[in-house]
C-alpha positions in Angstrom: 14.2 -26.4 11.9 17.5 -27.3 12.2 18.2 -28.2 8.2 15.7 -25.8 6.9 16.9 -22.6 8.8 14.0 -21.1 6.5 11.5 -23.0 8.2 9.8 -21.2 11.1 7.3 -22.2 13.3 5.4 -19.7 16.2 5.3 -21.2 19.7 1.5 -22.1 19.6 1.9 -24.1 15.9 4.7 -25.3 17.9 2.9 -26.9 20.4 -0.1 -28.0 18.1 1.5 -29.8 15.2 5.4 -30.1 16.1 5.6 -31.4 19.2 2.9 -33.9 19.0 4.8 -34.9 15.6 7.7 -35.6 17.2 6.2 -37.0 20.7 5.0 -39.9 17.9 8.7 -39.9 16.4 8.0 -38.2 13.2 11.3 -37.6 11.5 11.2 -34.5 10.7 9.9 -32.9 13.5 12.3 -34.3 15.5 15.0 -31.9 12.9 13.4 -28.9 14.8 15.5 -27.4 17.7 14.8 -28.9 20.9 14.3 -25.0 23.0 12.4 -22.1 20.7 14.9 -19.3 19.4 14.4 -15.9 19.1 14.8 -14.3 15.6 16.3 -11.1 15.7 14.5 -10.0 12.4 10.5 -10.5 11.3 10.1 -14.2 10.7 6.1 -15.8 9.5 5.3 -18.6 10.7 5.3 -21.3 8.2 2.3 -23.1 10.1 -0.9 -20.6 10.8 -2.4 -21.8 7.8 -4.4 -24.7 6.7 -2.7 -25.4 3.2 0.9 -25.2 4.9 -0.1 -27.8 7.5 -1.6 -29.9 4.7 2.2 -29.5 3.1 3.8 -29.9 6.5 1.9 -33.5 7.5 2.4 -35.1 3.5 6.4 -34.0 4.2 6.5 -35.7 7.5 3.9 -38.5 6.8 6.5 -39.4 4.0 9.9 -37.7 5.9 10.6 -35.9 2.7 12.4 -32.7 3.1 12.6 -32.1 -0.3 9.2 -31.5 -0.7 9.2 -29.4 2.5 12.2 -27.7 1.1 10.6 -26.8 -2.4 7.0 -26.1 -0.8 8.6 -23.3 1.6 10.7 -21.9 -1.4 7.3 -21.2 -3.2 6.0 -19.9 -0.9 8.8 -17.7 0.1 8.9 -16.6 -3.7 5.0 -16.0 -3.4 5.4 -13.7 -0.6 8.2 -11.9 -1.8 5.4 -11.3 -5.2 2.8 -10.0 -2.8 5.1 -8.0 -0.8 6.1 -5.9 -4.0 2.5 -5.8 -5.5 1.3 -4.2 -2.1 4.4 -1.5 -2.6 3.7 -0.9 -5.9 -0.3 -0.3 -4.7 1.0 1.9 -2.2 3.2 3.9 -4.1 0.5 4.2 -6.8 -2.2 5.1 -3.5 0.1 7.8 -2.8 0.0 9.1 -6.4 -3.8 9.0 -6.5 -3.8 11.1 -3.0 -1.1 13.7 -4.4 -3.7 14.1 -7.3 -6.5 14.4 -5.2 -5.6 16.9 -3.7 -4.1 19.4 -6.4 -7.8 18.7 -8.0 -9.0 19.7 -4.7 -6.7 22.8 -4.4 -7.6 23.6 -8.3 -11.1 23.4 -7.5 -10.8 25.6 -4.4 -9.0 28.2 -6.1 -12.0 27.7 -9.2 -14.2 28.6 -6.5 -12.5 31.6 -5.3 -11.4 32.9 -8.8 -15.5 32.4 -9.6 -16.8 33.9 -5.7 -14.1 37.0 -6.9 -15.4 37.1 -10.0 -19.3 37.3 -8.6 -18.8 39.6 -6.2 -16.9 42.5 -8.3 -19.6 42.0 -11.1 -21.9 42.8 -7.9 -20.0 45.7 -6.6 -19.8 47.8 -10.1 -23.9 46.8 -10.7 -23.9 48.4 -6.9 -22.6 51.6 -8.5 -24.2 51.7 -11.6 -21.4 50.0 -13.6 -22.7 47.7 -16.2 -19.2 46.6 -16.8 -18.9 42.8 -16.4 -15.4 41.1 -15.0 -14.2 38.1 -15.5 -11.4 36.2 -13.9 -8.5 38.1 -15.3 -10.3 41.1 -17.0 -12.6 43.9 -16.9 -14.2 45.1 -20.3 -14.8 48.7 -20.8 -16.1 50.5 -23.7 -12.7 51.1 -25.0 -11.3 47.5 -25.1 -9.9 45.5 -22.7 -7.9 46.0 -18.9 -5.9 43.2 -17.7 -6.0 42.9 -14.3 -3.7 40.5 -13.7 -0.3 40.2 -16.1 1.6 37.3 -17.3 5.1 37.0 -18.5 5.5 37.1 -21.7 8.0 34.5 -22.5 5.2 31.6 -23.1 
């Protein structure tokens, strides 16, 4: 529209509410550009839905572009809201994934530390041992062996 750059229209809204408009000499469709342009950037089509037709057809019943003008800025401003709640949810989707999956990989490991665990306790009953390991140690009658060490600077 030619004094509401911000007002964009698709071909097919085009053709069902424009050019009918101004075919029966509505003001302000007559304001639109007589050929289509093509926008170099993403534009959304102010028409394609029911409410902003209702707001397109009391502006032109009444040729007040004001209204027009303040209707599309709402909704421009209600866009702009949704557009950053949907980043924020996908930032905070991608946080839930990364999560996931270190209590996946914790879980795995769990699973292999306790399979490991299971399995040695297995072996030493195999030869007679009646030594039980755990994760990190193996208790014998004279106190404990680490089998694993940490650093000490905790």
């Amino acid at each position: 529209m030619l004094d509401l750059f911000d007002f964009t229209v698709c071909e097919k809204c085009f053709a069902e509410v424009i050019r009918p408009d101004a075919d029966r000499g509505v003001d302000l469709a007559r304001r639109f550009a007589p050929t289509p342009s093509v926008l170099s950037s993403g534009f959304t089509c102010h028409l394609y839905s029911d409410r902003m037709r209702r707001v397109w057809n009391e502006a032109a019943s009444t040729s007040n572009l004001d209204h027009l003008r303040q209707k599309i800025s709402e909704r421009r401003a209600r866009e702009r809201e949704l557009q950053t709640k949907r980043a924020q949810l996908q930032q905070q989707a991608r946080q839930l994934k990364q999560q996931a999956d270190m209590q996946e990989q914790l879980a795995t490991i769990a699973m292999l530390t306790e399979m490991n665990r299971a399995s040695n306790n297995i072996l030493l009953s195999g030869i007679g041992v009646t030594y039980q390991v755990d994760s990190y140690h193996v208790a014998v009658p004279s106190g404990v062996v680490s089998l694993i060490s940490f650093p000490s600077n905790r």
